[in-house]
C-alpha positions in Angstrom: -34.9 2.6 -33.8 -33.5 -1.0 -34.3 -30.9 -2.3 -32.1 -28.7 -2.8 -34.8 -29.0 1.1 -35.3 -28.4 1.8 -31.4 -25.5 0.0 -31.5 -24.1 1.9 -34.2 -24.8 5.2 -33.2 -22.2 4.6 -29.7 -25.3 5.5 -27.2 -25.4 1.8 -26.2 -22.7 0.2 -24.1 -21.1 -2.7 -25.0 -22.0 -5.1 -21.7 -20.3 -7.9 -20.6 -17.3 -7.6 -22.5 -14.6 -10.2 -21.4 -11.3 -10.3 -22.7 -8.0 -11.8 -23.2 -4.8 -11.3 -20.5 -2.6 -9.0 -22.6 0.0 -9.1 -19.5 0.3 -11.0 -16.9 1.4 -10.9 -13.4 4.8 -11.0 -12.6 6.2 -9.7 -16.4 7.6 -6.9 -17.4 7.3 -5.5 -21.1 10.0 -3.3 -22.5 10.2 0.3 -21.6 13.0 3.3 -22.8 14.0 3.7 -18.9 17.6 3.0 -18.9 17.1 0.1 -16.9 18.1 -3.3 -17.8 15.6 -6.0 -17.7 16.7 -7.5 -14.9 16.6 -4.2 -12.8 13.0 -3.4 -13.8 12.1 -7.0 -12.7 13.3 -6.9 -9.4 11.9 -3.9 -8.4 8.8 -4.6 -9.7 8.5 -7.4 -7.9 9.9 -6.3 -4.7 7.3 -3.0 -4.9 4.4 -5.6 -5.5 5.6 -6.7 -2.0 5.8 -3.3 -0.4 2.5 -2.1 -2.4 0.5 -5.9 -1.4 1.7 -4.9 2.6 0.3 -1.3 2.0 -2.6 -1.8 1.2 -3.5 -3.8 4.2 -2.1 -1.6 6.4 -4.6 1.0 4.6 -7.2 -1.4 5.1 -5.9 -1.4 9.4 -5.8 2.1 9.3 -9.6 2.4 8.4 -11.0 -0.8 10.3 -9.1 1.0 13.4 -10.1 4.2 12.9 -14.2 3.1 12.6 -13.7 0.9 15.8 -11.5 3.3 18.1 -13.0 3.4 21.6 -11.9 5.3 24.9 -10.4 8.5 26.0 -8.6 9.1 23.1 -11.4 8.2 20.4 -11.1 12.1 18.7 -7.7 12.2 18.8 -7.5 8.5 17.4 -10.2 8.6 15.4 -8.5 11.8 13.6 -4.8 10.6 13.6 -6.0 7.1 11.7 -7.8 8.7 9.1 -5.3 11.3 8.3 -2.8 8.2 8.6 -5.1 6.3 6.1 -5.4 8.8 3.5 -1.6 8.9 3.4 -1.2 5.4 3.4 -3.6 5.4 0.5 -1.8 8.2 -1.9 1.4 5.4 -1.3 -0.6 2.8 -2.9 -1.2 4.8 -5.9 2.6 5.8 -6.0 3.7 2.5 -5.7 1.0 1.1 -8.2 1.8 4.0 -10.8 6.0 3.4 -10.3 5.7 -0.6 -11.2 3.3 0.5 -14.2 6.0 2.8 -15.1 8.8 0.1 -14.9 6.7 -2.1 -17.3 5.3 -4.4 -14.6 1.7 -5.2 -13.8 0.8 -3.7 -10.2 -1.1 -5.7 -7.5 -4.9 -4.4 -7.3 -7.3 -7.3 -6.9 -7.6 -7.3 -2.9 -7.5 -11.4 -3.1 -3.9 -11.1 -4.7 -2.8 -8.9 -2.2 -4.1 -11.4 0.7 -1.9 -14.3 -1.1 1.2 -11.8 -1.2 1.1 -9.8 2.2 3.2 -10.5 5.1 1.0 -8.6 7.2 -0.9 -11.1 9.5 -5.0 -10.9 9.4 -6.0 -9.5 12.6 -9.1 -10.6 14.2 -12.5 -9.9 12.9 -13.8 -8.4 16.3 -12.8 -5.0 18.0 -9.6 -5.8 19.7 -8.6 -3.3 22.8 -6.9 0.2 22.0 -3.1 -0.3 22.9 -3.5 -3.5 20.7 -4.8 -2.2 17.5 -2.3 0.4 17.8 0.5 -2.6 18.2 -1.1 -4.0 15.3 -0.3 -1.0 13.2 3.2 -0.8 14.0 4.1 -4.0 13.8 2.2 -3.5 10.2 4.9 -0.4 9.4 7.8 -2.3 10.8 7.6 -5.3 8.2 6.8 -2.8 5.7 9.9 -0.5 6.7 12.0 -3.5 6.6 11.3 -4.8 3.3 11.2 -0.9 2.5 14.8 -0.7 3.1 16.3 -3.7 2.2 14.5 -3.1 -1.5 15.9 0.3 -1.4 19.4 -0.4 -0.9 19.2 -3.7 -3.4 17.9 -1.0 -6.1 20.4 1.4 -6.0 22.9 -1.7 -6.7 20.8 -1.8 -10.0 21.0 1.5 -10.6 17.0 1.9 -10.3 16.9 5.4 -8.4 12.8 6.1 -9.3 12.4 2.9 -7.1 15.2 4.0 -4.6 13.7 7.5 -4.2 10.4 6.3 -3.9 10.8 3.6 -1.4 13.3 6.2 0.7 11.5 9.6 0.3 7.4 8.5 0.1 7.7 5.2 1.7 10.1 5.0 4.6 9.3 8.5 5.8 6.1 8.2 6.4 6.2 5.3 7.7 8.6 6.3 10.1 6.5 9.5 10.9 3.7 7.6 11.8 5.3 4.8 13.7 6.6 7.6 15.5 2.6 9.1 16.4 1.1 5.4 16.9 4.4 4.6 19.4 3.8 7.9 21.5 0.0 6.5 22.3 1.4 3.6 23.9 4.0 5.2 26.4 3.0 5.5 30.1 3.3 9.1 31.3 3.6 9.7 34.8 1.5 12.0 36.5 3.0 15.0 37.5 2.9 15.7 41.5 2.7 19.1 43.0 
């Protein structure tokens, strides 16, 4: 069989295929939402923001849960993956909603490093009570911009953003702030 032939029959792939940016970063095209323009273009880029921050946090999550140490490894160990996992099914809701709105979403992790707000933490294994610090001051910047976007979208009459941001985002963030904070509080020891 010629390679000519191969290559007709669809049984070879086509390697190294580049191509041309049909959208770029930061545009939206022209969906039948209901949405103005400018509505779809804000929350796209305000999601890109919340979706950049979210998938470090993800990232926190797992380099926390792999370098857990001390008398609550298990517990830890468990809570940060189950944390993680959660974190990660919010990327893919806030990837799919600015698809949805006509935008591009964030994916390459090098764009996400130039967007994030969340600051690197140290390459090394930093103690317990900090990593856990680390991670809430991770969902605090994201719950602020969380809300602040959700409030400016309802303005614009967006309410797939609102509810997303509101239901998915803010909740869980707030649920797991809540189970990272209760790690860090001192608890007497009860006398007899």
């Amino acid at each position: 069989m010629s390679a000519n032939s191969a290559h007709r029959s669809g049984s070879q792939p086509w390697l190294h295929q580049k191509g041309e940016v049909i959208q770029d970063f930061g545009t939206v095209k022209q969906f039948p939402l209901g949405l103005s323009y400018e509505a779809r273009m804000y929350s796209c880029q305000r999601l890109n923001k919340v979706l950049a921050d979210t998938q470090i946090l993800y990232g926190l999550y797992k380099k926390h849960h792999w370098l857990m140490r001390g008398a609550t490894f298990y517990q830890l160990h468990v809570v940060l993956d189950k944390h993680a996992g959660e974190q990660l099914e919010l990327v893919d809701a806030l990837a799919e909603r600015v698809q949805t709105l006509g935008g591009v979403a964030v994916g390459d992790p090098r764009h996400v490093a130039e967007i994030t707000s969340i600051p690197r933490p140290p390459d090394g294994v930093e103690e317990v009570p900090a990593m856990l610090s680390r991670l809430l001051e991770a969902h605090e910047t994201i719950l602020a911009e969380a809300h602040d976007a959700a409030a400016r979208t309802v303005e614009l009459g967006d309410d797939g953003t609102n509810d997303l941001l509101v239901s998915q985002v803010i909740r869980t963030g707030e649920l797991q702030s809540w189970f990272l904070a209760e790690h860090l509080v001192d608890t007497p020891l009860v006398r007899s």
